[in-house]
C-alpha positions in Angstrom: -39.0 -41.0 -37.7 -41.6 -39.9 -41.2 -44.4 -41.1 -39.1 -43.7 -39.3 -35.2 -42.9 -36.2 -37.4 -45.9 -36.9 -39.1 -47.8 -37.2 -35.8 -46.6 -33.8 -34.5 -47.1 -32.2 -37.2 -50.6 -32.8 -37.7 -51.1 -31.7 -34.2 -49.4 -28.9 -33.7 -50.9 -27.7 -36.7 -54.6 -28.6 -35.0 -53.9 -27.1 -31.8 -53.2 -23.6 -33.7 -56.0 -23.8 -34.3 -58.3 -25.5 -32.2 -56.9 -25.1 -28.6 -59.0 -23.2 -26.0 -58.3 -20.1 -24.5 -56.8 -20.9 -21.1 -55.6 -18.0 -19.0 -52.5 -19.6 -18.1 -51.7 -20.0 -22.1 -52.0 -16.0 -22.7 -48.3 -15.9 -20.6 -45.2 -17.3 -20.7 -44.5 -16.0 -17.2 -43.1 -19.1 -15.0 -44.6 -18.2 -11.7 -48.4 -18.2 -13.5 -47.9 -21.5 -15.5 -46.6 -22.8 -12.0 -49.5 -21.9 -10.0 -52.1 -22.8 -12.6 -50.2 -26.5 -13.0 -50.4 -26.8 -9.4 -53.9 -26.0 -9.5 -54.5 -28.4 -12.2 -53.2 -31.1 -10.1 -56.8 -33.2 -9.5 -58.7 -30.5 -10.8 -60.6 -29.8 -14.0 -59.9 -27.1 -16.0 -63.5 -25.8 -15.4 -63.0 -25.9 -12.1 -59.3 -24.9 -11.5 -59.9 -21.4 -14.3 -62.5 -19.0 -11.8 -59.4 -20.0 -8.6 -56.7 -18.9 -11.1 -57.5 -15.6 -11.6 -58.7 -15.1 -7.9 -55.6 -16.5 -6.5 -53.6 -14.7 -9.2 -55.1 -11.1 -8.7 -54.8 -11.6 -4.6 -50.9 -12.5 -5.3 -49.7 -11.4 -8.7 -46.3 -12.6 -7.9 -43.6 -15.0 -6.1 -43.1 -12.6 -2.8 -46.6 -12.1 -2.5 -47.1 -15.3 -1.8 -44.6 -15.5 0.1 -45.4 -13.1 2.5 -48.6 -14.3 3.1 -50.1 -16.4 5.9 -50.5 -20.0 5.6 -54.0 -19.0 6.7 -54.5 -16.6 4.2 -53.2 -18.9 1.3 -55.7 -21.8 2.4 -58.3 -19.1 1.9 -57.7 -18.2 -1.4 -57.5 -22.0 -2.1 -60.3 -23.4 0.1 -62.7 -25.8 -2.2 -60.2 -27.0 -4.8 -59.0 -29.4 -2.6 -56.1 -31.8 -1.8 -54.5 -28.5 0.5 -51.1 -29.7 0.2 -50.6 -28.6 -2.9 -51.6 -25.0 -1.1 -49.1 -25.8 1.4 -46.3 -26.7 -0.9 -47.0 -23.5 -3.2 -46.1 -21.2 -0.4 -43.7 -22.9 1.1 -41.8 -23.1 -2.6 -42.7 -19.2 -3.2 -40.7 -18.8 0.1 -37.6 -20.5 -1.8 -38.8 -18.2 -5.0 -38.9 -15.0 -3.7 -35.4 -15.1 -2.6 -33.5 -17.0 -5.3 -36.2 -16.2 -8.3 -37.6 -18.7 -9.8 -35.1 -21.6 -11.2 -34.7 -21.9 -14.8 -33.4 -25.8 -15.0 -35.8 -29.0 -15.2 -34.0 -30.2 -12.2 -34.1 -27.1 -9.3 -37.7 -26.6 -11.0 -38.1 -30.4 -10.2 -37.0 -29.4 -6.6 -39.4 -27.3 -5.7 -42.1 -27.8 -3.2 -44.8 -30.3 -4.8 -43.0 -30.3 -8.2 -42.8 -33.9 -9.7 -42.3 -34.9 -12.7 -45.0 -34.3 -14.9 -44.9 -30.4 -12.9 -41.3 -30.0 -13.9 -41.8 -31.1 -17.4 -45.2 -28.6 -18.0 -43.2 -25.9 -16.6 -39.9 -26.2 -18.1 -41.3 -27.0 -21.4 -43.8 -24.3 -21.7 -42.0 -21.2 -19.9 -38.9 -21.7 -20.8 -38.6 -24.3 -23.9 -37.2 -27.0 -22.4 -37.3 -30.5 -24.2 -39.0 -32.2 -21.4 -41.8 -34.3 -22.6 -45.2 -33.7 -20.0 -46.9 -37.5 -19.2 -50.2 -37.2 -17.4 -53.0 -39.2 -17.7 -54.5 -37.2 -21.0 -51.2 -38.1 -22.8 -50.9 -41.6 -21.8 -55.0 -42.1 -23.2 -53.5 -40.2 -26.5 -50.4 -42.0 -26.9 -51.6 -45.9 -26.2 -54.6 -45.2 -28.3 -52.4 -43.8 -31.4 -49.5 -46.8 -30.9 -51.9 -49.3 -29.3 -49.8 -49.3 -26.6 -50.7 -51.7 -23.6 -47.9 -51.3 -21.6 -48.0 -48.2 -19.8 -44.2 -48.2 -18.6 -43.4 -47.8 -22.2 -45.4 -44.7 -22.9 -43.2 -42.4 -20.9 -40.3 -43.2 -23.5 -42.8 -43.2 -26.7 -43.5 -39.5 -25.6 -40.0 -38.5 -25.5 -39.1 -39.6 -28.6 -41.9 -38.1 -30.1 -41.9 -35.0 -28.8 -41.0 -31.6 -30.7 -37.9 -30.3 -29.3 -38.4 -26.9 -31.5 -41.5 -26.1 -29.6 -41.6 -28.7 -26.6 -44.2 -26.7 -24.7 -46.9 -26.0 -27.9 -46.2 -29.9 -28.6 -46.1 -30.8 -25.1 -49.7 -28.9 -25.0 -51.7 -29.9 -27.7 -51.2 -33.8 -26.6 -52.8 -32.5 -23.4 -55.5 -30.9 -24.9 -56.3 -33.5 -27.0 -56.7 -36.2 -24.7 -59.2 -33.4 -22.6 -61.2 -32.5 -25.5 -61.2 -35.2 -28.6 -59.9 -38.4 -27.3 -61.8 -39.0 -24.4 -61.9 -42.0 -22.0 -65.9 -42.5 -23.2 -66.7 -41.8 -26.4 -64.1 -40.3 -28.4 -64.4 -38.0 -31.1 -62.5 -39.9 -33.8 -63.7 -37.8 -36.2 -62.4 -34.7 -35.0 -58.6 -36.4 -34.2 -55.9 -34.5 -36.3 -54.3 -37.8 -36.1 -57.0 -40.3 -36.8 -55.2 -41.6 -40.0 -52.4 -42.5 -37.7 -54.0 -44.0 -34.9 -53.1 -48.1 -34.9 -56.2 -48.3 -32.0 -58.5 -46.9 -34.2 -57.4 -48.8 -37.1 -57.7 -52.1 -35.1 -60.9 -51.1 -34.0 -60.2 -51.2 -30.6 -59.9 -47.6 -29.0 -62.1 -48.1 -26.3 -60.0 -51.2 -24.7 -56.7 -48.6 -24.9 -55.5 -47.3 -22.4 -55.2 -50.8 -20.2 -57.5 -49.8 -16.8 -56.6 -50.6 -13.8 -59.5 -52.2 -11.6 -61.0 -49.2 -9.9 -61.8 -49.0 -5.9 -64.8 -49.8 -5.1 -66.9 -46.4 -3.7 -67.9 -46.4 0.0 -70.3 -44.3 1.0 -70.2 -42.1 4.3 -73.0 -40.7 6.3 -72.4 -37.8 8.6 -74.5 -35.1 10.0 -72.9 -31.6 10.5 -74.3 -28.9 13.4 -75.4 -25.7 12.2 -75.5 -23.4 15.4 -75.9 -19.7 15.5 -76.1 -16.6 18.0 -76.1 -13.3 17.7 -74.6 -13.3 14.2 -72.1 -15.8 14.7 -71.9 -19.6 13.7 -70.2 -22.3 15.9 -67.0 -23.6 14.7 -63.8 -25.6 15.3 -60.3 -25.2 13.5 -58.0 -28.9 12.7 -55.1 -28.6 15.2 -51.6 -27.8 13.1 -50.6 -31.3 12.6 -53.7 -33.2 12.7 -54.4 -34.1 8.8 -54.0 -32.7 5.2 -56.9 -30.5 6.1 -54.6 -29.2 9.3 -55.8 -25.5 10.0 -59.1 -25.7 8.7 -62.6 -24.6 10.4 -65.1 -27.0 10.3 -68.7 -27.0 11.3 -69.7 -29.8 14.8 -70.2 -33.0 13.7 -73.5 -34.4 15.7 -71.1 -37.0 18.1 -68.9 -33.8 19.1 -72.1 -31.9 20.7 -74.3 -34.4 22.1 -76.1 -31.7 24.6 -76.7 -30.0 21.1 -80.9 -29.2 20.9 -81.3 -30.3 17.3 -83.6 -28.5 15.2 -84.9 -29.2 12.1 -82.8 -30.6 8.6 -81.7 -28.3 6.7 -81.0 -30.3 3.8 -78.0 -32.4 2.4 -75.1 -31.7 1.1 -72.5 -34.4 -1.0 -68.8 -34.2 -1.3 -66.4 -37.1 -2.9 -62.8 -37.3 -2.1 -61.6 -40.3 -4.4 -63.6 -43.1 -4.1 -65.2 -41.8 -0.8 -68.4 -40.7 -1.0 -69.8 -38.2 1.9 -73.6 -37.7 2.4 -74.0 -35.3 4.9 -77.1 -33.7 6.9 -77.1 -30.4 7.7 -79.2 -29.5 11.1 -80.2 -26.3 12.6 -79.2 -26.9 16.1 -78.3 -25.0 19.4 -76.3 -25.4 22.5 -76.2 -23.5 26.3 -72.3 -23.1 26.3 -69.7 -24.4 23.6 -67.1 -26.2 25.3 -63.5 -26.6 24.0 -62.2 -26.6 21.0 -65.6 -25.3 19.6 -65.6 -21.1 19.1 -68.0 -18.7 18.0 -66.9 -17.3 14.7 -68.5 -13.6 13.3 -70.5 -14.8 9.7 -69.3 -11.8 8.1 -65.6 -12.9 8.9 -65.8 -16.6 7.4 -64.9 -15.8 4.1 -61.2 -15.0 5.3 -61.0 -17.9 6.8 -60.1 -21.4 5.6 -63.3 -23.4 5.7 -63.1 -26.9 4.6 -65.0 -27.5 1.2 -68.4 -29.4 3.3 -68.4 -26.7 5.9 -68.9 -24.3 2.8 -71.5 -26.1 1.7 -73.4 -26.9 4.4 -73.4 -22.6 4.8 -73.9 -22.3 1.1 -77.5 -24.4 2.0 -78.5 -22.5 5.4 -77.7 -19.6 3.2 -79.7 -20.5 0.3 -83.3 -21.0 2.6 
């Protein structure tokens, strides 16, 4: 017990001081840490802070959301990615906005897209709930200070350590940690508030902790994407309601779909990865006589209200950019 209180100690007392300015740590408001651990779902922090306060200032509030479009909401979400979490966070602010938002670990854990890990962050942190938070930063922490192989057991080592007088600081800093000072490559030992402690580092062995699991192997995909434009609109087609996760989306003609299509010349190339997929994609200049079914011509200076998928973005970011 001397040593976990040890443990938190030390690193509550470094995040104080150390921990980085987040805009969802300036509140304590449950909707805002909801949204922004939603967002951080498979998304960097770097990545997931400019959509925050976007998505934030366009709806500052449960029944804002709420009333919105589905259409609307993929909007202010296209190009983070993995929509369902989109999809889940309105159809849970629909739940939200009539009830308010549930103060319990379990009807928080009810919620739309809300597992575990969600329901811990969120209880913990807005309403100072001992619920200990496991993601993949805390497990790197955690098997590195124990040298810890099994990861089944970490789930357990984090509850017992964890600070039930300030669950969500504690809860916290172990997150921060593992995304700032112990890093999958090339830890900053030095830097750890609980270097002394760590049984990996005293073993010399922090780079075999956590135990990996073999990674897939990357397959690459090559596609070519249409660019076709009249009259100051581009040719596009929307993802019928049920077809995929991407369901509702516009996309730009892939070169199979238009085969009449006159191609022009490259525009260039555009890369996207979606886990271990990697997409290579060719943007051409192209144009067609008439664009049959499901293909529509969409005004440019309407495309940022719509949900575009994150290569059709792209592939207009490059035309754009010429």
């Amino acid at each position: 017990m001397a040593q976990r209180s040890n443990f938190a100690a030390r690193l509550e007392r470094w995040y104080n001081a150390a921990r980085r300015d987040l805009p969802w740590r300036r509140t304590r408001d449950p909707y805002r840490i909801w949204v922004s651990e939603i967002m951080l779902q498979q998304t960097r922090v770097a990545a997931a802070a400019p959509y925050f306060e976007r998505f934030l200032k366009r709806f500052p509030d449960a029944p804002a959301l709420a009333a919105a479009t589905e259409a609307e909401v993929l909007a202010a979400w296209a190009g983070l990615g993995y929509y369902s979490r989109a999809r889940n966070l309105h159809r849970a602010a629909r739940e939200i906005a009539v009830g308010g938002f549930p103060e319990n670990y379990d009807a928080i854990r009810a919620l739309a897209g809300v597992g575990e890990y969600t329901a811990a962050a969120i209880a913990s942190i807005a309403f100072g709930l001992p619920y200990a938070v496991v993601d993949g930063n805390v497990k790197r922490v955690l098997a590195r200070a124990f040298a810890e192989p099994e990861t089944a057991r970490l789930r357990a080592l984090a509850d017992r350590l964890l600070d039930r007088a300030r669950p969500g600081d504690h809860n916290q800093a172990l997150m921060e940690l593992g995304a700032t000072v112990c890093l999958p490559r090339n830890p900053r030992c030095p830097e750890c508030p609980v270097a002394a402690l760590c049984e990996a580092r005293r073993r010399g062995l922090v780079e075999r902790f956590p135990v990996r699991a073999a990674k897939a192997k990357t397959v690459v995909v090559e596609r070519e994407l249409l660019l076709i434009r009249r009259r100051g609109r581009v040719l596009l087609w929307q993802r019928p309601a049920d077809s995929s996760r991407l369901a509702g989306f516009w996309e730009l003609p892939e070169a199979e779909q238009l085969p009449a299509a006159v191609r022009g010349e490259a525009l260039g190339r555009v890369r996207h990865s979606i886990l271990n997929y990697r997409y290579v994609v060719t943007v051409i200049g192209a144009k067609v006589r008439a664009a049959p079914r499901p293909f529509v011509w969409v005004a440019e200076a309407a495309l940022d209200g719509l949900p575009l998928s994150t290569l059709a973005r792209k592939a207009l970011r490059l035309a754009s950019a010429r």
